[in-house]
C-alpha positions as CSV (number, residue, x, y, z in Angstrom):
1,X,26.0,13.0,8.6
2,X,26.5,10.4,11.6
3,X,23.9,10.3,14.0
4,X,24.3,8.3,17.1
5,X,22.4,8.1,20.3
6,X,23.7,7.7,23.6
7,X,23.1,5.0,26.2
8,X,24.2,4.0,29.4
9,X,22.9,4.2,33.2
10,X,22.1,7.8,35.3
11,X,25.0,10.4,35.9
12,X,27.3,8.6,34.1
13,X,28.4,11.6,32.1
14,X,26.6,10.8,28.7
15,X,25.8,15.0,28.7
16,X,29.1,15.7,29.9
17,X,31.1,13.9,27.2
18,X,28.5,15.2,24.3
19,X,28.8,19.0,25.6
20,X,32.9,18.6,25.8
21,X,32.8,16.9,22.1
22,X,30.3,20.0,21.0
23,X,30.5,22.5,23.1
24,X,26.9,22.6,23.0
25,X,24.4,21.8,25.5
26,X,22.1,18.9,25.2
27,X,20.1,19.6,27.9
28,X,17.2,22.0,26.7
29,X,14.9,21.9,29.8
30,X,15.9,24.1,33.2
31,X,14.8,21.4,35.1
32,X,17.3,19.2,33.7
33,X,20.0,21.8,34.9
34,X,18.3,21.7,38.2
35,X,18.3,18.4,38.8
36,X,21.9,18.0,37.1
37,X,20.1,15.1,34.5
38,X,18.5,14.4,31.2
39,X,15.1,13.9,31.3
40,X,14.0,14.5,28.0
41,X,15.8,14.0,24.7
42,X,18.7,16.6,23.9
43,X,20.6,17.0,20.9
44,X,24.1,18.5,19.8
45,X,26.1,18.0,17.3
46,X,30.4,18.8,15.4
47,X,32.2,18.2,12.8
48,X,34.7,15.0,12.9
49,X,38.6,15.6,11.9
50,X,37.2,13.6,8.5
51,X,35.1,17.1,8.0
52,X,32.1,15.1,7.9
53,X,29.4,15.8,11.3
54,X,28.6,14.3,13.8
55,X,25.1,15.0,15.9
56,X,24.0,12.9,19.2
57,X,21.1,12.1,20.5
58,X,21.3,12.7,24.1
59,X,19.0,10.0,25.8
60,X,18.1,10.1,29.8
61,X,19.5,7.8,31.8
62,X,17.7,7.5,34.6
63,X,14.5,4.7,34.7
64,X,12.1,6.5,35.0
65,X,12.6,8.6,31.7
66,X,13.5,4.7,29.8
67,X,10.1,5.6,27.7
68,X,12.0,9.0,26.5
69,X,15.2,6.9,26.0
70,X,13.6,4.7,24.0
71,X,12.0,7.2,21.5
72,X,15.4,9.0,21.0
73,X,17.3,5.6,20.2
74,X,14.5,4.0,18.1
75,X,15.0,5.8,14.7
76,X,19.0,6.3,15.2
77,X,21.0,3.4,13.2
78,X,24.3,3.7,16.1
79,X,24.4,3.8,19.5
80,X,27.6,5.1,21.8
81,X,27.0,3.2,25.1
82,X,28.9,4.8,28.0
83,X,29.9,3.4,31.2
84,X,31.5,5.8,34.0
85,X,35.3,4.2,35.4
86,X,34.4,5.0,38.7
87,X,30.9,3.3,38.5
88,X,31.5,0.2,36.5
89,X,28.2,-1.7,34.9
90,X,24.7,-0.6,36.5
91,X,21.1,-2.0,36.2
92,X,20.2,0.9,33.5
93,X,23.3,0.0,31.6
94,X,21.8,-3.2,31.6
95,X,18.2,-2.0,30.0
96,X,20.2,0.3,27.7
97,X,22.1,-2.9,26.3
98,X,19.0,-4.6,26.5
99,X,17.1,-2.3,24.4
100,X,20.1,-1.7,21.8
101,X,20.0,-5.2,21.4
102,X,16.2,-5.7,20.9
103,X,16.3,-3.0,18.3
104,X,19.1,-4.6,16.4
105,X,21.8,-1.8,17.0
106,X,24.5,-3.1,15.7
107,X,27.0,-0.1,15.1
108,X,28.2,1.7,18.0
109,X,31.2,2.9,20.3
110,X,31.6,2.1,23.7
111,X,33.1,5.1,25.7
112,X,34.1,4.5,29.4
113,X,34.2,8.1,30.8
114,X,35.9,9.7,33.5
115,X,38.7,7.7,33.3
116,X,40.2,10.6,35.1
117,X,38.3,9.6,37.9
118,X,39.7,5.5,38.4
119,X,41.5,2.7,36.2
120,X,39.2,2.5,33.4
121,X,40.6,-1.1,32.8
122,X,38.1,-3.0,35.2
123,X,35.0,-0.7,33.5
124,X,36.1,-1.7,29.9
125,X,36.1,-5.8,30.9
126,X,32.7,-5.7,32.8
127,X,31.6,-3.7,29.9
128,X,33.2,-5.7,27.4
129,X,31.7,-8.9,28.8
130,X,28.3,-7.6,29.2
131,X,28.3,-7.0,25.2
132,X,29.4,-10.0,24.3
133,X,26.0,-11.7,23.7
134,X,25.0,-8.3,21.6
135,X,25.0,-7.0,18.1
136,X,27.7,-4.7,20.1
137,X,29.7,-7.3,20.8
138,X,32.7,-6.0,18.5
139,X,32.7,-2.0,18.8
140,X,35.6,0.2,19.0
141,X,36.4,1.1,23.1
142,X,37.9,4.2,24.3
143,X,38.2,5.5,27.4
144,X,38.0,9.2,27.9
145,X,37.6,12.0,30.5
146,X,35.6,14.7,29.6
147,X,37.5,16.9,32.4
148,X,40.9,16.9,31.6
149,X,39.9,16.1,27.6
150,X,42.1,13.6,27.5
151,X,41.2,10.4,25.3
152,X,38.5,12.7,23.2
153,X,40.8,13.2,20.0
154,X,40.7,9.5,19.8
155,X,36.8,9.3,20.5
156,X,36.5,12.0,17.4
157,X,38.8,9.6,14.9
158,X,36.8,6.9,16.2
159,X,33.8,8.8,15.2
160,X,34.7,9.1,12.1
161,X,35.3,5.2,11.7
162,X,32.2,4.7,12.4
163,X,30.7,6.8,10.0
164,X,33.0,5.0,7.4
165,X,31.5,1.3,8.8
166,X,27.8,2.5,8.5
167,X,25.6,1.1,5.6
168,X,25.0,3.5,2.7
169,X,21.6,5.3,3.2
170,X,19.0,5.0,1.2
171,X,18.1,8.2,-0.1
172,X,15.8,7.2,-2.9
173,X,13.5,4.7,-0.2
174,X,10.9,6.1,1.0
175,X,10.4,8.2,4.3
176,X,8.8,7.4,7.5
177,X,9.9,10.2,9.8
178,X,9.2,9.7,13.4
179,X,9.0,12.1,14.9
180,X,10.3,13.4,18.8
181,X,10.2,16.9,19.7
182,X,7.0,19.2,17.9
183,X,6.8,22.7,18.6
184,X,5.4,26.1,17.6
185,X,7.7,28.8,16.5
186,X,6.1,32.4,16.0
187,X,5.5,33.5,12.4
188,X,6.1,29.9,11.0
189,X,3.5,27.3,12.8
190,X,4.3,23.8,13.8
191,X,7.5,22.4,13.5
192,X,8.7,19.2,14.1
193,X,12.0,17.0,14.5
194,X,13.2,13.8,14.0
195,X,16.1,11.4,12.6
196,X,16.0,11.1,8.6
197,X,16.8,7.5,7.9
198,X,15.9,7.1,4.7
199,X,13.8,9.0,1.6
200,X,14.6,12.4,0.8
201,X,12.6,16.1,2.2
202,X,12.0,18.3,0.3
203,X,10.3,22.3,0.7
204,X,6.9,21.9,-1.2
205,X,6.5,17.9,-0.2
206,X,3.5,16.4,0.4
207,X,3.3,14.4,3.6
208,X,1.0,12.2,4.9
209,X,0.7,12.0,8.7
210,X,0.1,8.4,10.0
211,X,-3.5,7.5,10.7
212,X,-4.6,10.5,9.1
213,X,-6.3,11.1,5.7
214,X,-5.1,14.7,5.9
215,X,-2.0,15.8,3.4
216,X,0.9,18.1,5.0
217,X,3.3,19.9,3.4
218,X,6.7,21.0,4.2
219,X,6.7,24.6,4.7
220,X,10.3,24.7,5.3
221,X,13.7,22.7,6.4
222,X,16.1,23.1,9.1
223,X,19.4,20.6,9.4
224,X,21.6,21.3,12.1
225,X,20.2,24.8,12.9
226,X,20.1,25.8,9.7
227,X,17.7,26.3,6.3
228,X,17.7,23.9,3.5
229,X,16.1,23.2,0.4
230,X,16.2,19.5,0.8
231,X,17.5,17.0,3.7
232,X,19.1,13.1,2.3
233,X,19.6,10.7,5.0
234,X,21.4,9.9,7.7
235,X,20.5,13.3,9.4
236,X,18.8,15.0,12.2
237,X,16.3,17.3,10.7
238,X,13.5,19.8,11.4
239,X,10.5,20.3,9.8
240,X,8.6,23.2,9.2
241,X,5.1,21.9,8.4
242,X,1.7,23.7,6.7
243,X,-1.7,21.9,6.7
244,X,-1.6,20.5,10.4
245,X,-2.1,22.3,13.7
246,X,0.4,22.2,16.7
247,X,-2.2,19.8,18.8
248,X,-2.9,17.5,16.3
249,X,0.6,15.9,16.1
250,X,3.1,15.1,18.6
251,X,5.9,12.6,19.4
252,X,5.2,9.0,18.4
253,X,3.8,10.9,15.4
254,X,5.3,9.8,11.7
255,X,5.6,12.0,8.5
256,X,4.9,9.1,5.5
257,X,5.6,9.0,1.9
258,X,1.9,8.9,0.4
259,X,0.7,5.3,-0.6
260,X,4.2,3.8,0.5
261,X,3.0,2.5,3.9
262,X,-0.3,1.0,5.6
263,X,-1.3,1.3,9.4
264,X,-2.0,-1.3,11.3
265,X,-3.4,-2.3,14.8
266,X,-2.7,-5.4,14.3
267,X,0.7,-7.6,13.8
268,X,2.1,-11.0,13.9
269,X,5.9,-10.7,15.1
270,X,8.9,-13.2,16.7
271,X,9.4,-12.3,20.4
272,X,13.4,-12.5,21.8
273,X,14.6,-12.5,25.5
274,X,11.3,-13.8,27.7
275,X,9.5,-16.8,26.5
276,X,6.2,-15.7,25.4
277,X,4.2,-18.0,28.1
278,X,5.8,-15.3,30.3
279,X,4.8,-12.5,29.2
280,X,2.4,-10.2,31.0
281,X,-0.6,-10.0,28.6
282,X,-0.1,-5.8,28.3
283,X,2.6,-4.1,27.7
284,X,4.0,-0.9,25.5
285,X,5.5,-1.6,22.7
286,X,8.1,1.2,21.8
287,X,9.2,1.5,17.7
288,X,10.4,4.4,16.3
289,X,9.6,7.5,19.0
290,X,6.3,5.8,19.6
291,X,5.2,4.1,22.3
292,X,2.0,2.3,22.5
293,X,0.0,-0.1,24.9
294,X,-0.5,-3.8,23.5
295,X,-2.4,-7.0,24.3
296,X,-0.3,-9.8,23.7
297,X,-1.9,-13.6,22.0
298,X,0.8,-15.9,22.1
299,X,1.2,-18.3,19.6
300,X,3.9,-20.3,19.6
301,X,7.0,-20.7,21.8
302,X,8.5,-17.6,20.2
303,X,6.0,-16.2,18.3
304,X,2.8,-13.7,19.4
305,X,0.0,-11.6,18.1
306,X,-0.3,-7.8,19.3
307,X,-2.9,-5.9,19.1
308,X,-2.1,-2.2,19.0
309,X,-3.8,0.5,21.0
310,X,-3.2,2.7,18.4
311,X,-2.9,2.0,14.4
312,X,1.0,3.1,13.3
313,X,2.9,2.5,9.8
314,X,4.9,-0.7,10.1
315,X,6.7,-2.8,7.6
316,X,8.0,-6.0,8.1
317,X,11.1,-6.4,9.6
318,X,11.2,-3.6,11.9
319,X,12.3,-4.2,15.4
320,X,11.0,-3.0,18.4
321,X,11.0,-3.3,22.3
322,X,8.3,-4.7,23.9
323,X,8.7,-2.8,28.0
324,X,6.7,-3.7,31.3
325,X,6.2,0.3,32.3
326,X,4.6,-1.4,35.6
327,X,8.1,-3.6,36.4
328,X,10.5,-0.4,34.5
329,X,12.2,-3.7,32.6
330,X,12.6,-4.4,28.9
331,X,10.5,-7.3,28.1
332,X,12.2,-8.6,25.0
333,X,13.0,-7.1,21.7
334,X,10.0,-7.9,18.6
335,X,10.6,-8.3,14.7
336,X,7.8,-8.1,13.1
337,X,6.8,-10.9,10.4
338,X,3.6,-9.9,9.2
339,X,1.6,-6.7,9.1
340,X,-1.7,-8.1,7.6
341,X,-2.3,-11.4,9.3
342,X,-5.2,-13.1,9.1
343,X,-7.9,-13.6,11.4
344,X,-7.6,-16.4,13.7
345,X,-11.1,-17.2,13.9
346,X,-11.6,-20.9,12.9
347,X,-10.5,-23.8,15.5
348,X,-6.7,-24.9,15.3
349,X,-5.9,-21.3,12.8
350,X,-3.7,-20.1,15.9
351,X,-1.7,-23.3,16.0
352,X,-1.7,-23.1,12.3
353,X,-0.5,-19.9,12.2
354,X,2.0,-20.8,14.5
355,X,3.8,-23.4,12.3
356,X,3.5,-20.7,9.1
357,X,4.9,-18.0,11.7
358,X,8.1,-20.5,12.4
359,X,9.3,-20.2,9.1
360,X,9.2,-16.7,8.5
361,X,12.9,-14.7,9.6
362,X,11.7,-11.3,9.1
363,X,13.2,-10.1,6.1
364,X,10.8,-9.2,3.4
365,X,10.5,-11.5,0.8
366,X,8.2,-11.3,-2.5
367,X,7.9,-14.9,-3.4
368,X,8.0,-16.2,0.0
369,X,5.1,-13.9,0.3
370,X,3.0,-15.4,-2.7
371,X,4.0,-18.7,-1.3
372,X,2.1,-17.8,1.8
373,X,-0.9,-16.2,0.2
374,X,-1.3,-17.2,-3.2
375,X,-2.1,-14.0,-4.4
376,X,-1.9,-10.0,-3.0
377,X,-1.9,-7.2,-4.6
378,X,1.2,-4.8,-5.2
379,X,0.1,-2.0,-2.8
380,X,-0.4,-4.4,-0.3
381,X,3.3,-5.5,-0.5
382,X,4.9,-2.7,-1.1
383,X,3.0,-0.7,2.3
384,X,4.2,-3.6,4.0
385,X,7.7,-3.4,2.9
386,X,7.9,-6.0,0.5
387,X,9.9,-5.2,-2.3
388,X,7.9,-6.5,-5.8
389,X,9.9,-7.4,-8.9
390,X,7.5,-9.4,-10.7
391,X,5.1,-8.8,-13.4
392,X,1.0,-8.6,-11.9
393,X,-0.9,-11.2,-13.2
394,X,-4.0,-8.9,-13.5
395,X,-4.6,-5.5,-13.0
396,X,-3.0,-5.0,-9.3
397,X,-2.6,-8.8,-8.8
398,X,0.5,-10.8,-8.1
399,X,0.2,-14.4,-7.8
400,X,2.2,-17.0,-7.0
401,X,3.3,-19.5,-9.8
402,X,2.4,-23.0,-8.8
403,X,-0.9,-21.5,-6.8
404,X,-1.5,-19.8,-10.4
405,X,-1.5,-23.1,-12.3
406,X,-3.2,-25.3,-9.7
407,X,-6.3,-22.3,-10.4
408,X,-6.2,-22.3,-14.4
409,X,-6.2,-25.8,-13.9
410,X,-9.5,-25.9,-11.3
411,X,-10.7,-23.3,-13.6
412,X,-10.8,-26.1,-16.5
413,X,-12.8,-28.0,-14.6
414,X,-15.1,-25.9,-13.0
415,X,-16.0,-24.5,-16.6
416,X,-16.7,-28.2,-17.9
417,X,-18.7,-29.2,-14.7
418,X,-20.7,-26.0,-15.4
419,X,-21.4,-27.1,-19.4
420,X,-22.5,-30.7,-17.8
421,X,-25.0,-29.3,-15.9
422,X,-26.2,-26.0,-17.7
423,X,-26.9,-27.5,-21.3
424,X,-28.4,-24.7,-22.3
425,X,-26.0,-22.2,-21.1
426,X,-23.5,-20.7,-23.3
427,X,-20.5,-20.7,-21.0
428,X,-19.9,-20.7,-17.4
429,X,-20.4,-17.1,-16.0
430,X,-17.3,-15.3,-15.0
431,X,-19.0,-14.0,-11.5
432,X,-20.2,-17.7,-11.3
433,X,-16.5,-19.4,-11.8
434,X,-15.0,-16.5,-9.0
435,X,-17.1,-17.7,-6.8
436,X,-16.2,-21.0,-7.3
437,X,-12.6,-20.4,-7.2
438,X,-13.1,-18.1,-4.1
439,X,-11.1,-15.2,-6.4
440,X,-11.4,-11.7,-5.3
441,X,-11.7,-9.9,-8.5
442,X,-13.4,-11.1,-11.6
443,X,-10.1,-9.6,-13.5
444,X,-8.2,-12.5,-11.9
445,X,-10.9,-14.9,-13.8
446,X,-10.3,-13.6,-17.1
447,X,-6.7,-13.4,-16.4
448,X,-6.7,-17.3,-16.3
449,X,-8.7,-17.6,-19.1
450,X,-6.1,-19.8,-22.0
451,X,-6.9,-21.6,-24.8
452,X,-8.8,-24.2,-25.5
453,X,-11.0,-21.9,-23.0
454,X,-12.7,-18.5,-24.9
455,X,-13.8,-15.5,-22.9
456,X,-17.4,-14.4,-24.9
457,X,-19.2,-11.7,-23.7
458,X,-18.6,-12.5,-19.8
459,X,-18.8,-16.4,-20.2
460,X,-15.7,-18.7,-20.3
461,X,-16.8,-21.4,-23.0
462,X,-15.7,-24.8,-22.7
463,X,-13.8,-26.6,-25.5
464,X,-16.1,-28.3,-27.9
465,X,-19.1,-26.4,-26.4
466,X,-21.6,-26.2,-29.1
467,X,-22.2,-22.3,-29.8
468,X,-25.8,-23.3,-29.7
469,X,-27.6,-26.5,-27.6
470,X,-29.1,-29.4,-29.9
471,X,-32.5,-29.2,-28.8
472,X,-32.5,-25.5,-29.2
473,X,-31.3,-25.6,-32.5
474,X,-34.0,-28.2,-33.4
475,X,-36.7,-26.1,-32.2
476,X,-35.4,-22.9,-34.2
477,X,-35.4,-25.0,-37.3
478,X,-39.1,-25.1,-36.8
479,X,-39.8,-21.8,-35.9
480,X,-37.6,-20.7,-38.9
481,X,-40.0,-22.1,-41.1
482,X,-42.6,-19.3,-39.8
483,X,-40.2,-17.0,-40.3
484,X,-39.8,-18.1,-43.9
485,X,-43.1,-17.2,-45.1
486,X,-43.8,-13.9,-42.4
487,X,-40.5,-12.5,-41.2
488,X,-42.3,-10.3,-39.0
489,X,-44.4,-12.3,-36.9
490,X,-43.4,-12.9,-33.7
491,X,-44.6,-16.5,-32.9
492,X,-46.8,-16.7,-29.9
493,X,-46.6,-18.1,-26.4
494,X,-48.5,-21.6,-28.0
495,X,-46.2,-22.2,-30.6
496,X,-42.9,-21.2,-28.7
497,X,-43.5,-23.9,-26.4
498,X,-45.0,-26.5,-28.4
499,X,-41.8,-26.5,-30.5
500,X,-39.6,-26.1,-27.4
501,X,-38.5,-22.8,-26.6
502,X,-39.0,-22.0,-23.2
503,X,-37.5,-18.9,-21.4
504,X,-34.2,-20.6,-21.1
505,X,-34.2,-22.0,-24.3
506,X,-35.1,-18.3,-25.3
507,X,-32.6,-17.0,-23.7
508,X,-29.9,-19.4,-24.8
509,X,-30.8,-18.7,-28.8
510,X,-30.3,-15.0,-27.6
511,X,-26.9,-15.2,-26.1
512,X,-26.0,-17.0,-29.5
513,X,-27.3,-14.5,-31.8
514,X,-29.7,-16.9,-32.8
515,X,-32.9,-15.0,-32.4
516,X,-33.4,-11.4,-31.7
517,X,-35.4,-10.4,-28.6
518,X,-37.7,-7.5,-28.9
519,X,-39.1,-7.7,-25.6
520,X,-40.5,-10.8,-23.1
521,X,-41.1,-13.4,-25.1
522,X,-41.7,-11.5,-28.4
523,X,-38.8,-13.1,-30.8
524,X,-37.7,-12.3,-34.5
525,X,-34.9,-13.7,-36.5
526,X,-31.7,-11.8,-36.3
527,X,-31.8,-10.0,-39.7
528,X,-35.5,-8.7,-38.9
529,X,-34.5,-5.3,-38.4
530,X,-32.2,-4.7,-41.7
531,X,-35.3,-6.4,-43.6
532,X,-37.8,-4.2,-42.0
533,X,-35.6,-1.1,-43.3
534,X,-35.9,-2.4,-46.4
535,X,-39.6,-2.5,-46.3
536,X,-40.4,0.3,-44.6
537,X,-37.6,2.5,-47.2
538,X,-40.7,1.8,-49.5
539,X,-42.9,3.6,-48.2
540,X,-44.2,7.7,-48.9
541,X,-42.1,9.1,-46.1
542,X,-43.0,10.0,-43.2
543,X,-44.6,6.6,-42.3
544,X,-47.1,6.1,-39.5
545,X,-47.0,3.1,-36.9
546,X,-50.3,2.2,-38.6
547,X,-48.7,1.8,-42.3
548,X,-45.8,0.6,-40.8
549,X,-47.7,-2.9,-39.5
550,X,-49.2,-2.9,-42.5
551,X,-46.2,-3.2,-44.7
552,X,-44.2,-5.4,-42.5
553,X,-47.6,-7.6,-42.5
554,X,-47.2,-7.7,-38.7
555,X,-49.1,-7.1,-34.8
556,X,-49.1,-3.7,-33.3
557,X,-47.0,-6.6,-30.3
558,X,-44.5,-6.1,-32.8
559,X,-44.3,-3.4,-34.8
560,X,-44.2,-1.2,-31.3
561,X,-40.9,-2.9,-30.1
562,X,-39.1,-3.3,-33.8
563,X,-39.9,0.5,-34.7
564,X,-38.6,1.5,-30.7
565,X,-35.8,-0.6,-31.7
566,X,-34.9,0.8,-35.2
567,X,-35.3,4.4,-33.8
568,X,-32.3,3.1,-30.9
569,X,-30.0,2.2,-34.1
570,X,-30.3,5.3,-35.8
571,X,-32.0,3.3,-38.9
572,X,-35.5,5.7,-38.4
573,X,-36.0,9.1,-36.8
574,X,-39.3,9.3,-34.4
575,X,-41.1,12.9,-35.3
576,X,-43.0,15.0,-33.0
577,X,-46.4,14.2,-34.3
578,X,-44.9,10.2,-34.0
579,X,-44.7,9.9,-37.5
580,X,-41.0,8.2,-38.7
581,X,-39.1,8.9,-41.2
582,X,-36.2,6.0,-42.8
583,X,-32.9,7.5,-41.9
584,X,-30.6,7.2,-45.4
């Protein structure tokens, strides 16, 4: 399907030449046929000689309705600007073209009308030249008079030229559906309608609706006045929707492919047509069928910071048109450049965002992206548009290259500089080294993590680091010696620390499976509990705590913890009277 939107100034005949090419009528509301205009949007729609159809969006043309224009030409991808013979060029011809042309409509027809009327020759040149500096610059003209019909069999092959020019769809993207017109329909609920542009619909979808955590499904499809199972792009669509109440949703509204897109009140985008130091510092910024107030922070000559009064679903690269409702004139047309910016919070970040804004064209980019950042996550590209095709680094996590080195690299040291001044610490900690490196996930540590480096037990070790300290080591050579001759007594507070072993010494013989910590201070030698099986398998089972010390030759300080600790390992079974039994 071709779907195209008119444009063009007040009672030029836009609804005239769409009824005579139809035969239906655009206009839905009888106050349009009262007043003889379009206010709102109307659509219609007929098959080409090619077979294939054709539907229009029929946009008002009058300035006041240039907000209703604007939401029927934002989602269509053509654009059939008309200009009436006996009118010539006119000030909303003007913001039509102006708007076309900040939304980056390049594929279009332009149709000078009631050439029955005048000479459409002098129409077509002051039409023609008023294109020139537009993406419309090179579309087919034909002049036609809805009247007399003469000149529409050449608008419908045109038509169908057009449709052969137009870039394939994208049927398997996925769908942002902005919507225009919502309405209830007895016996079915809320329905809605839009222009499919991409993505496909399906009866039994799951939806979510923008800026809501709510699901929706479709209930049921309508193309062209009639049921379907499923709608592909390009086509004008309704959509019979469960889960979501009539006053909940509206135009400006958009139907989302779950997890595919973010929204955002805030955007960093390149400004065309008035220098930014002009601009007003609110205005309504009109994407899709939305339309939405903004506070505009330039930053550089063409470059500017809105701030959304209400969150939508952007990506980067769209285009939009930023409108003065106050003067009725199109401000200039926007492409965004970033839908996540950063906060511009330190002194000289807005010029500095300036010159990184200056390099950026719009068009989304994966590696220029890492470039920027340095790291992001998947999700957060892809909501924003950004097409991924590289491997994560960890988990979620993309990185640029050369930012990825420069890290494993400051890893290196920061794990060395951590030995130097923790002796006793076996390895750098990895919530210690994220910090250091300002990471956001403690995956992204590991993930750097190569050889010589080791990753044991949540530390990255140096290379060469001693797997335990010298003067720990020394002091366990003493306390060995105790060990030698009475495996289970815990040496006291005295000893400990006249041989060396403070807490941190302690702790460092712990982490290397040096010694074996009961509780506080109250150390054995690793083996202790395998040994004190062995003894305790000895004795007429069950065994009490009492016989228990007295076997292993030990305190009640210790036998409590070591018999609490052998019950844990499932080497002995506590009974109800607290008598233990050797499990075999």
């Amino acid at each position: 399907m071709l779907v195209v939107a008119t444009a063009g100034h007040v009672d030029h005949g836009k609804s005239t030449l769409v009824r005579a090419l139809t035969g239906m009528e655009p206009d839905r509301w009888a106050e349009e046929h009262r007043r003889g205009m379009t206010i709102d949007l109307g659509f219609a729609w007929t098959a080409l000689p090619s077979g294939r159809t054709v539907a229009f969006v029929d946009v008002p043309g009058h300035e006041r309705f240039v907000s209703n224009m604007l939401a029927g030409v934002g989602p269509v991808p053509a654009a059939v600007m008309v200009v009436a013979a006996d009118a010539g060029w006119m000030p909303q011809s003007a913001e039509h073209l102006a708007a076309l042309d900040a939304l980056g409509v390049g594929y279009g027809l332009l149709v000078v009308t009631r050439a029955d009327l005048a000479d459409p020759a002098e129409a077509l040149a002051e039409a023609r030249a008023e294109l020139a500096a537009t993406p419309l610059r090179d579309v087919e003209a034909v002049t036609v008079s809805a009247v007399t019909g003469a000149g529409l069999p050449q608008l419908r092959a045109a038509l169908d030229r057009l449709a052969d020019r137009m870039p394939a769809p994208a049927p398997d993207g996925a769908v942002r559906f902005w919507i225009d017109r919502c309405f209830t329909v007895r016996g079915s609920g809320t329905v809605v309608t839009g222009t499919l542009g991409a993505g496909r619909l399906r009866v039994g979808d799951e939806l979510e609706l923008a800026g809501s955590d709510e699901p929706v499904r479709i209930r049921g499809l309508h193309r062209l006045g009639v049921g379907c199972g499923e709608a592909v792009p390009v086509a004008r669509v309704a959509v019979n929707l469960r889960g979501v109440a009539r006053e909940r949703i509206g135009r400006g509204d958009a139907l989302l492919t779950p997890g595919r897109f973010r929204v955002t009140d805030v955007v960093d985008v390149r400004l065309t047509g008035v220098p930014v130091a002009e601009l007003p510092l609110t205005l309504t910024l009109h994407i899709g069928s939305a339309a939405v107030p903004v506070r505009v922070r330039p930053l550089g000559a063409d470059t500017a910071r809105l701030r959304l009064g209400r969150a939508l679903p952007l990506l980067v690269g769209d285009r939009a048109v930023l409108r003065d409702p106050g003067r009725r004139y199109v401000a200039g047309g926007v492409t965004v450049l970033d839908v996540v910016p950063p906060p511009l919070t330190r002194r000289g970040a807005a010029a500095a965002r300036a010159a990184v804004l200056a390099t950026l064209d719009g068009r989304p980019d994966a590696a220029g992206e890492l470039r920027r950042r340095g790291l992001a996550r998947v999700t957060d590209l892809v909501t924003a548009g950004v097409p991924v095709t590289v491997d994560p680094v960890a988990g979620e996590w993309l990185a640029d290259p050369h930012h990825w080195q420069r890290l494993g690299d400051r890893l290196t040291r920061a794990v060395t500089e951590y030995a130097r001044t923790n002796p006793l610490a076996a390895g750098a900690p990895v919530e210690h080294l994220r910090r250091q490196l300002d990471l956001p996930d403690r995956a992204l540590v590991e993930a750097l993590v190569r050889p010589p480096l080791r990753l044991v037990a949540g530390r990255v070790v140096a290379p060469g680091t001693a797997a335990l300290p010298e003067p720990v080591a020394r002091a366990l050579a003493l306390v060995s010696e105790d060990f030698a001759a009475h495996p289970f007594r815990a040496p006291d507070a005295d000893r400990l620390a006249a041989v060396g072993l403070g807490t941190r010494e302690i702790g460092a013989a712990v982490r290397a499976g040096a010694l074996l910590r009961l509780t506080g201070n109250v150390v054995l030698l690793p083996g202790a509990p395998q040994q004190a099986v062995r003894v305790l398998t000895g004795l007429p089972q069950p065994f009490t705590l009492s016989a228990a010390r007295q076997a292993l030759d030990t305190t009640r300080r210790v036998a409590v913890p070591l018999l609490e600790l052998l019950d844990q390992r499932g080497l002995t079974r506590r009974l109800p009277d607290d008598a233990r039994v050797v499990v075999d």
